[in-house]
mmJSON file of the N, C-alpha and C atoms, coordinates in Angstrom:
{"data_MODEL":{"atom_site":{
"group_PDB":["ATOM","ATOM","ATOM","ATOM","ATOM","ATOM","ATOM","ATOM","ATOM","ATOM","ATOM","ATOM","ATOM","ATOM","ATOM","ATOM","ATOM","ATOM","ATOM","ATOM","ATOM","ATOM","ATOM","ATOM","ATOM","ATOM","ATOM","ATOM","ATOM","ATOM","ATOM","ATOM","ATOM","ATOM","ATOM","ATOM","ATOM","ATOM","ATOM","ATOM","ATOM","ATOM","ATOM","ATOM","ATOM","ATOM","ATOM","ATOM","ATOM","ATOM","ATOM","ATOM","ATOM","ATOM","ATOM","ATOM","ATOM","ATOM","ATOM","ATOM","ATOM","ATOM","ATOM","ATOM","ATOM","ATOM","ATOM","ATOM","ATOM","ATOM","ATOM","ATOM","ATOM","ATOM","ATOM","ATOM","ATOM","ATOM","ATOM","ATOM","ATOM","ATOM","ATOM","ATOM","ATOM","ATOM","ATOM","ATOM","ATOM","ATOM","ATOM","ATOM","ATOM","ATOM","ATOM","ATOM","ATOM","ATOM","ATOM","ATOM","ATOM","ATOM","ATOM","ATOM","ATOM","ATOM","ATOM","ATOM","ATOM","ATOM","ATOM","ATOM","ATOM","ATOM","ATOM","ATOM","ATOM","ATOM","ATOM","ATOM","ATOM","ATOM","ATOM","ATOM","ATOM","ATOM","ATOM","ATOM","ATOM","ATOM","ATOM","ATOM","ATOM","ATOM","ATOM","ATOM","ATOM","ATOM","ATOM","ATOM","ATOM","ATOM","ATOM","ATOM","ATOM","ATOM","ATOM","ATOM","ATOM","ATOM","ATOM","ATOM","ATOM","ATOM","ATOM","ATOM"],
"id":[1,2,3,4,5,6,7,8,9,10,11,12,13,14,15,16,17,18,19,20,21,22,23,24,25,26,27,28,29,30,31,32,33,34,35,36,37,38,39,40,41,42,43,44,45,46,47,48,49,50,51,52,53,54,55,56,57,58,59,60,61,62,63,64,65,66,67,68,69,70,71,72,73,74,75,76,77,78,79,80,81,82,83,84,85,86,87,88,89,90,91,92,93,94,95,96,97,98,99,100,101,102,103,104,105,106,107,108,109,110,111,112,113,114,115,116,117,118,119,120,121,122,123,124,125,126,127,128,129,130,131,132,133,134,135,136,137,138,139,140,141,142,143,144,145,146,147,148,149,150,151,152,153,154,155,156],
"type_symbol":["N","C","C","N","C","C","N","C","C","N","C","C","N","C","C","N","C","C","N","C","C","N","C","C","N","C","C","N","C","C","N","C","C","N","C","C","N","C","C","N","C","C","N","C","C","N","C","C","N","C","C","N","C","C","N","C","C","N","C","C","N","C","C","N","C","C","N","C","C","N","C","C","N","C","C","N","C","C","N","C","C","N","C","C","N","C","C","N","C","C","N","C","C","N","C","C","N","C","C","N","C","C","N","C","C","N","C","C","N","C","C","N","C","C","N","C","C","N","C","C","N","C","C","N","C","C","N","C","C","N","C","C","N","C","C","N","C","C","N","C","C","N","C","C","N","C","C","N","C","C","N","C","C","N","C","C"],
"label_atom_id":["N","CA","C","N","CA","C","N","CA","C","N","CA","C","N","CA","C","N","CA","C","N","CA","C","N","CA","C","N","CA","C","N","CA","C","N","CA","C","N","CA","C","N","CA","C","N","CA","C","N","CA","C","N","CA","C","N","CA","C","N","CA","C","N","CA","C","N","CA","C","N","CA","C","N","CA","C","N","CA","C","N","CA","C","N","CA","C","N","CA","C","N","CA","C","N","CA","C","N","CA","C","N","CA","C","N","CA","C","N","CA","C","N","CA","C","N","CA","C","N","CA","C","N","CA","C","N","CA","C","N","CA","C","N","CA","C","N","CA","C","N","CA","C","N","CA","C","N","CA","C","N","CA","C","N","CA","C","N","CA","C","N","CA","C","N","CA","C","N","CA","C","N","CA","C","N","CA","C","N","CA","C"],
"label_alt_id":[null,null,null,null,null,null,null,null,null,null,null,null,null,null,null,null,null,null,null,null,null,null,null,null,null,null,null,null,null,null,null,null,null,null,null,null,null,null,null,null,null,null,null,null,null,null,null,null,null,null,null,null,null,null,null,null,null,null,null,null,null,null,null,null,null,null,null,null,null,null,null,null,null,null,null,null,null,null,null,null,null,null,null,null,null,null,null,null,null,null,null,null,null,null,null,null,null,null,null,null,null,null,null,null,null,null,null,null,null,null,null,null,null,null,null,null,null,null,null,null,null,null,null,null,null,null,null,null,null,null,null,null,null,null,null,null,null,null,null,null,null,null,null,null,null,null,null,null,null,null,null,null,null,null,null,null],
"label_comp_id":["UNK","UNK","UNK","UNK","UNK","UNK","UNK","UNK","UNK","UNK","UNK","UNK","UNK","UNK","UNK","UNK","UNK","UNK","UNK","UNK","UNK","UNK","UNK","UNK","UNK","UNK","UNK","UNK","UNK","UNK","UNK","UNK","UNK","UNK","UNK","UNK","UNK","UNK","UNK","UNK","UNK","UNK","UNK","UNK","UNK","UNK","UNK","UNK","UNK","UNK","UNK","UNK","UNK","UNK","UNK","UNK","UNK","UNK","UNK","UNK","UNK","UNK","UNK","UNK","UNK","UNK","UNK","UNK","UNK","UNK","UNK","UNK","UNK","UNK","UNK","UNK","UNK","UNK","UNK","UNK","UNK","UNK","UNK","UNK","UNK","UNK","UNK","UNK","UNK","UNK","UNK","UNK","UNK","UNK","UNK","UNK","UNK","UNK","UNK","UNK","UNK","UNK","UNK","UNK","UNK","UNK","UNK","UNK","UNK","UNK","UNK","UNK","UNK","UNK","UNK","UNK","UNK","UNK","UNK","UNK","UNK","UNK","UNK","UNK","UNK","UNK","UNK","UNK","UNK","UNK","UNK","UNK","UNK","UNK","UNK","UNK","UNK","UNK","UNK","UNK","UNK","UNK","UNK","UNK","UNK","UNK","UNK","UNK","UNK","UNK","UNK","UNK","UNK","UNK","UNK","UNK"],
"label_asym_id":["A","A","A","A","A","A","A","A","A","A","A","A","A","A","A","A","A","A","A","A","A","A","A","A","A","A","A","A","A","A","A","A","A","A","A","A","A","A","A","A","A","A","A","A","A","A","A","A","A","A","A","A","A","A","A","A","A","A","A","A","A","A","A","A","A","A","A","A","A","A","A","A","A","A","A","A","A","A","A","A","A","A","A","A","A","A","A","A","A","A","A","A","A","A","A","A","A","A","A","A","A","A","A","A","A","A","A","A","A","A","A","A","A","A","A","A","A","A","A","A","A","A","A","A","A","A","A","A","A","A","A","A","A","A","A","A","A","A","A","A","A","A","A","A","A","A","A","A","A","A","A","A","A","A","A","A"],
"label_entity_id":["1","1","1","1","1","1","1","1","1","1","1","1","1","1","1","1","1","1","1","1","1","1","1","1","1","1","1","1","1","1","1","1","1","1","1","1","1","1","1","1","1","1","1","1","1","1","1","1","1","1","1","1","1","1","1","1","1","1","1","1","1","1","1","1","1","1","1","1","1","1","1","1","1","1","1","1","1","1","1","1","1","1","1","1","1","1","1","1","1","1","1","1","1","1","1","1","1","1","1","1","1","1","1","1","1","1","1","1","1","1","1","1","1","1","1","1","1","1","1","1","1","1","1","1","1","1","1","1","1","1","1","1","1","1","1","1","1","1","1","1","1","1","1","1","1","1","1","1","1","1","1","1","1","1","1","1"],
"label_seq_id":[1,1,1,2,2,2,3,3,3,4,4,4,5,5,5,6,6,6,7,7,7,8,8,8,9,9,9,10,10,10,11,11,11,12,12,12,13,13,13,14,14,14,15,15,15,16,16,16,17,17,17,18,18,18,19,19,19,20,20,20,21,21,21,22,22,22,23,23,23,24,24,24,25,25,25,26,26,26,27,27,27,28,28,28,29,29,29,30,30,30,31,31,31,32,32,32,33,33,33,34,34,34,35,35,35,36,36,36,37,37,37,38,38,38,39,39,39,40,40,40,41,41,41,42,42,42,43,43,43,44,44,44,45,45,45,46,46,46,47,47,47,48,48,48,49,49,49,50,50,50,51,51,51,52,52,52],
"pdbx_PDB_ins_code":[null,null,null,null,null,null,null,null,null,null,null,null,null,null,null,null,null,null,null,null,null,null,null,null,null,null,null,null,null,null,null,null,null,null,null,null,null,null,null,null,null,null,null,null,null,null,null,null,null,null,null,null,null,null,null,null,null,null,null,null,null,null,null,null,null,null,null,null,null,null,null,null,null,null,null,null,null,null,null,null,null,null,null,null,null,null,null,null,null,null,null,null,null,null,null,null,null,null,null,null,null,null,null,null,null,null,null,null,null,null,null,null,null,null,null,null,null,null,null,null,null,null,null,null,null,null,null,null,null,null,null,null,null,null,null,null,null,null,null,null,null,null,null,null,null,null,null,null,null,null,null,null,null,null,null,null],
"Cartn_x":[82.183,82.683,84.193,84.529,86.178,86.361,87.849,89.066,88.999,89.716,90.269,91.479,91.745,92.985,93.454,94.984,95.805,97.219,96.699,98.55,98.738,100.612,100.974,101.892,101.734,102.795,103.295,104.229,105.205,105.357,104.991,105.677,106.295,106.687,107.136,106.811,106.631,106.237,107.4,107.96,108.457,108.506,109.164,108.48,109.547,108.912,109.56,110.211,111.559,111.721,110.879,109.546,108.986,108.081,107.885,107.111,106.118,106.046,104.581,105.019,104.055,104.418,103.751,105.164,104.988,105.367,104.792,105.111,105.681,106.681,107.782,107.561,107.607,107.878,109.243,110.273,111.534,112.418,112.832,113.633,115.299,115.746,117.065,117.926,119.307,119.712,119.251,119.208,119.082,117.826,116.716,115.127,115.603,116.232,115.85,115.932,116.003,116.543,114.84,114.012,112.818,112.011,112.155,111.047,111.617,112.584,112.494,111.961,111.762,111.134,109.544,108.847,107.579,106.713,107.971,107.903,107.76,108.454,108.383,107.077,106.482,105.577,104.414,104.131,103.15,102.692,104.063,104.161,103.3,103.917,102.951,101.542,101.273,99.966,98.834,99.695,98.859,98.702,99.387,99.935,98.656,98.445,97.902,96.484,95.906,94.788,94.097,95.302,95.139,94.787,95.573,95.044,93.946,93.155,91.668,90.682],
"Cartn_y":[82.167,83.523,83.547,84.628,84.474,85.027,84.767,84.912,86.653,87.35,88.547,88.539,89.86,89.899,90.704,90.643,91.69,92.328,93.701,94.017,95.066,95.227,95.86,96.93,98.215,99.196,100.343,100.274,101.618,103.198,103.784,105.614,105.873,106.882,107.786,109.228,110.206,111.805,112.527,113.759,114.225,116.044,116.87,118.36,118.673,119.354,119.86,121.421,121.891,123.24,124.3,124.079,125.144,125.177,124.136,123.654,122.675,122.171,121.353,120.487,119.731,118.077,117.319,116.332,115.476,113.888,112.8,111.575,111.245,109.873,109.622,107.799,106.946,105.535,105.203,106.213,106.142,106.214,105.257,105.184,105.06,106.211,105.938,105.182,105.022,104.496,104.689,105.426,106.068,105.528,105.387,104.978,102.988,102.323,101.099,99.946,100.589,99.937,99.74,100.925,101.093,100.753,100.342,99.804,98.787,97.901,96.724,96.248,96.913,96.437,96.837,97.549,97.791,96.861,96.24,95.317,94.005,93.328,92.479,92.312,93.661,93.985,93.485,94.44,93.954,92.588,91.908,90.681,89.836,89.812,89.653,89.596,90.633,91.389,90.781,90.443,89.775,88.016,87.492,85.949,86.045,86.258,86.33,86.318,87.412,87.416,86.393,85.632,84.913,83.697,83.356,81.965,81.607,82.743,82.766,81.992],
"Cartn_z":[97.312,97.486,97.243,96.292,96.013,97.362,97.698,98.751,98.174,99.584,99.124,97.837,97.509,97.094,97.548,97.872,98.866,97.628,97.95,96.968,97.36,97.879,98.542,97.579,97.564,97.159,98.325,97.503,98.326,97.91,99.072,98.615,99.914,99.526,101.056,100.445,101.414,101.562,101.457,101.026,101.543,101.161,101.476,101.632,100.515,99.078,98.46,98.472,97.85,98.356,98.514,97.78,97.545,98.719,99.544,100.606,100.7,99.654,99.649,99.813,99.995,100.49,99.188,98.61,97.525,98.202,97.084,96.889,95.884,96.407,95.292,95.501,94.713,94.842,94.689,94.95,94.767,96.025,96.346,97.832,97.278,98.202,98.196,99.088,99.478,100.292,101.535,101.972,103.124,103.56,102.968,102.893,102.959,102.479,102.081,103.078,104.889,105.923,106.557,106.573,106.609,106.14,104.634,103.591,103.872,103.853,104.217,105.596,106.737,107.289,107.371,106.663,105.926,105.196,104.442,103.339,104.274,105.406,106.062,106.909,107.44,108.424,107.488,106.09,104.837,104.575,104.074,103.991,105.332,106.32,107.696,107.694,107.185,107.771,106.469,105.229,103.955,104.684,104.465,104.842,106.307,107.293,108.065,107.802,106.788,106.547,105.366,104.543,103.261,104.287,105.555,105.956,106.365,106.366,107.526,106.387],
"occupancy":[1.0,1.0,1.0,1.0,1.0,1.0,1.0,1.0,1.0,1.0,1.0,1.0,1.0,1.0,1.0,1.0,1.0,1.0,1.0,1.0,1.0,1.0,1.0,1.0,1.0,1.0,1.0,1.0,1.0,1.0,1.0,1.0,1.0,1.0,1.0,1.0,1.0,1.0,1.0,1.0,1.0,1.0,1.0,1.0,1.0,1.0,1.0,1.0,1.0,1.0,1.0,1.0,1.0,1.0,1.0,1.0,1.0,1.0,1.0,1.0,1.0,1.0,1.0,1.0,1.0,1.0,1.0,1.0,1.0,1.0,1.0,1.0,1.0,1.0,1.0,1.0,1.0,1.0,1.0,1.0,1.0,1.0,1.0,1.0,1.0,1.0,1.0,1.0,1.0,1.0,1.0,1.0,1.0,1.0,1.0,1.0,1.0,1.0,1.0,1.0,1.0,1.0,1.0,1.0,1.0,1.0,1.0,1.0,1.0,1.0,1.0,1.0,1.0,1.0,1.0,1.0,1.0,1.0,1.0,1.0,1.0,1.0,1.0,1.0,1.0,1.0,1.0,1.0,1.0,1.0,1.0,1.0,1.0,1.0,1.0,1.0,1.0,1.0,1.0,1.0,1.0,1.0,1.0,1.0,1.0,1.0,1.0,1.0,1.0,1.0,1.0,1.0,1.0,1.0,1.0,1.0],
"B_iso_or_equiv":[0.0,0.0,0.0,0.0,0.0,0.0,0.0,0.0,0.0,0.0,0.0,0.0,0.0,0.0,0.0,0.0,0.0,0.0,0.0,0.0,0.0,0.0,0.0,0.0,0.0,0.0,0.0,0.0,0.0,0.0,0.0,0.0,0.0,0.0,0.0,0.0,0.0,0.0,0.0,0.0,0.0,0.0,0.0,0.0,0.0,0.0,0.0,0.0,0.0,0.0,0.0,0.0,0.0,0.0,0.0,0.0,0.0,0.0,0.0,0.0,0.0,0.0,0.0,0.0,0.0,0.0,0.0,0.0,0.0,0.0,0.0,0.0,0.0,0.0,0.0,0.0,0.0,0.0,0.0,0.0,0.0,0.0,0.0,0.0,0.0,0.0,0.0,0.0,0.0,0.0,0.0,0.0,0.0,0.0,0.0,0.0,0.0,0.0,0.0,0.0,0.0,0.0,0.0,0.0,0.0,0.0,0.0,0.0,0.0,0.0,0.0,0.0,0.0,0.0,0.0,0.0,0.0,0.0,0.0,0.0,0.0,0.0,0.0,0.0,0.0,0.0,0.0,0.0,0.0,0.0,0.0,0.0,0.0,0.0,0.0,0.0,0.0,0.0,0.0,0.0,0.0,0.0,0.0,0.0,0.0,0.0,0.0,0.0,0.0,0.0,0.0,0.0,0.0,0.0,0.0,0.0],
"pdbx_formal_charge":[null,null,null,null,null,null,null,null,null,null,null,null,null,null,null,null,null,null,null,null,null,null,null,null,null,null,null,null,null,null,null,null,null,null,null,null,null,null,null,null,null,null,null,null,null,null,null,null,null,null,null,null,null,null,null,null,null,null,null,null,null,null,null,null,null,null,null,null,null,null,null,null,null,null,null,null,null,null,null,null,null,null,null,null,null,null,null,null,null,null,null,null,null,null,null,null,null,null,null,null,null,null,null,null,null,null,null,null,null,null,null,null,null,null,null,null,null,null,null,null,null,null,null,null,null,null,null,null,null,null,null,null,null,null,null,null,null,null,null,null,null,null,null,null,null,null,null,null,null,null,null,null,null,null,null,null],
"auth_seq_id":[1,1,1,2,2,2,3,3,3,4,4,4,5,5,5,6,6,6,7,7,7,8,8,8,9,9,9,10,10,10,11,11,11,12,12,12,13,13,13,14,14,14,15,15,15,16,16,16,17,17,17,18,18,18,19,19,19,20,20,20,21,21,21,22,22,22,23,23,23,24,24,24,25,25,25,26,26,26,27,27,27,28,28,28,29,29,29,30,30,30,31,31,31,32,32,32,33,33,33,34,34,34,35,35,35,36,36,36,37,37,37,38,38,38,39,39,39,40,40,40,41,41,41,42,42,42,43,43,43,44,44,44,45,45,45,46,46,46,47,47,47,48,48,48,49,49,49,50,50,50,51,51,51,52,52,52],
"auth_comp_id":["UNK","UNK","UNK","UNK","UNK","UNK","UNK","UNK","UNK","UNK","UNK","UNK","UNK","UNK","UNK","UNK","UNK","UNK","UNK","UNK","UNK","UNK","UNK","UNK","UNK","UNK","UNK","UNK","UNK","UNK","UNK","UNK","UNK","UNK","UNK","UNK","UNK","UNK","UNK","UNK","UNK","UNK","UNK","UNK","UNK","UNK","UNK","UNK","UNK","UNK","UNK","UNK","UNK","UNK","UNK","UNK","UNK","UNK","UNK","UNK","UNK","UNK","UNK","UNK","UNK","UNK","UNK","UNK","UNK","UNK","UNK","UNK","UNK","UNK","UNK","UNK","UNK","UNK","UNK","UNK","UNK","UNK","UNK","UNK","UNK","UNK","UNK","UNK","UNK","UNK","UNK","UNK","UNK","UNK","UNK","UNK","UNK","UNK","UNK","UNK","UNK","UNK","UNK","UNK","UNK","UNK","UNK","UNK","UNK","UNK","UNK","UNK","UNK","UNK","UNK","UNK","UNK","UNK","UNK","UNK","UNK","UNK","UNK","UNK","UNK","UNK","UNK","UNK","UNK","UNK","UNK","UNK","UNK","UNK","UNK","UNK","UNK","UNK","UNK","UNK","UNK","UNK","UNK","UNK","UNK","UNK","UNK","UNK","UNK","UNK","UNK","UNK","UNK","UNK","UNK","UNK"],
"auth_asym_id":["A","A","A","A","A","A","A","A","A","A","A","A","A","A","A","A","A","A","A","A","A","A","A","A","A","A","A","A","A","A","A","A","A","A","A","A","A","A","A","A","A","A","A","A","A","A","A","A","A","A","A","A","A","A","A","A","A","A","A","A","A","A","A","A","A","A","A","A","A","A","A","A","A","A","A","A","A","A","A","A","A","A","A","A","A","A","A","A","A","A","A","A","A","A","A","A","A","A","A","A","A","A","A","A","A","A","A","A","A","A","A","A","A","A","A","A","A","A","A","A","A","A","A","A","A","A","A","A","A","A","A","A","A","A","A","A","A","A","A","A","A","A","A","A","A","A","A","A","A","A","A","A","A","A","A","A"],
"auth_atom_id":["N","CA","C","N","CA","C","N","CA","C","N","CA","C","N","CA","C","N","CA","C","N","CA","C","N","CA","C","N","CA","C","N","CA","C","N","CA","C","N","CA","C","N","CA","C","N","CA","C","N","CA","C","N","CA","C","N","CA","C","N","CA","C","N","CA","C","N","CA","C","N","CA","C","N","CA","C","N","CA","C","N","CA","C","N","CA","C","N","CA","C","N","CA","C","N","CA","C","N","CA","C","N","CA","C","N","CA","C","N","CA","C","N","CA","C","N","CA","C","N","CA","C","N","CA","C","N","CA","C","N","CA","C","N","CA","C","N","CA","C","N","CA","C","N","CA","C","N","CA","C","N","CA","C","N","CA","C","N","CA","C","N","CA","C","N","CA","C","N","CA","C","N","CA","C","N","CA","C","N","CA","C"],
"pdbx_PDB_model_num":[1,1,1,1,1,1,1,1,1,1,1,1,1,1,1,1,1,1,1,1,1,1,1,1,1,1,1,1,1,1,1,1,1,1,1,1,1,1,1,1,1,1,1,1,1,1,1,1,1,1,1,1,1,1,1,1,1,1,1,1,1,1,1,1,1,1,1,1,1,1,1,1,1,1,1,1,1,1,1,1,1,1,1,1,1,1,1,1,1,1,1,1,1,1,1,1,1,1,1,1,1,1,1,1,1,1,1,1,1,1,1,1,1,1,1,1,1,1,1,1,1,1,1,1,1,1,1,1,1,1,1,1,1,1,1,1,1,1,1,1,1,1,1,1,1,1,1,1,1,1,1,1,1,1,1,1]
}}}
């Protein structure tokens, strides 16, 4: 039986003027304190399940 495969991507939400709510894979500064720790939590959460 093959092993899983795990792959991780990124978005964030956010409410455009017109009101709707869109997705972007584009983080700005302001965003990159959060995705890095997303990215750390991910990382975690793959590595964990690859050792079983």
């Amino acid at each position: 039986m093959k092993e899983p495969f795990y792959n991780v991507t990124f978005a964030r939400s956010y409410r455009a003027p017109d009101g709707t709510i869109k997705d972007s894979e584009s983080f700005g500064q302001a965003d990159l304190e959060a995705l890095l720790v997303v990215a750390q939590q991910a990382k975690l959460w793959v590595t964990e399940r690859s050792e079983r």
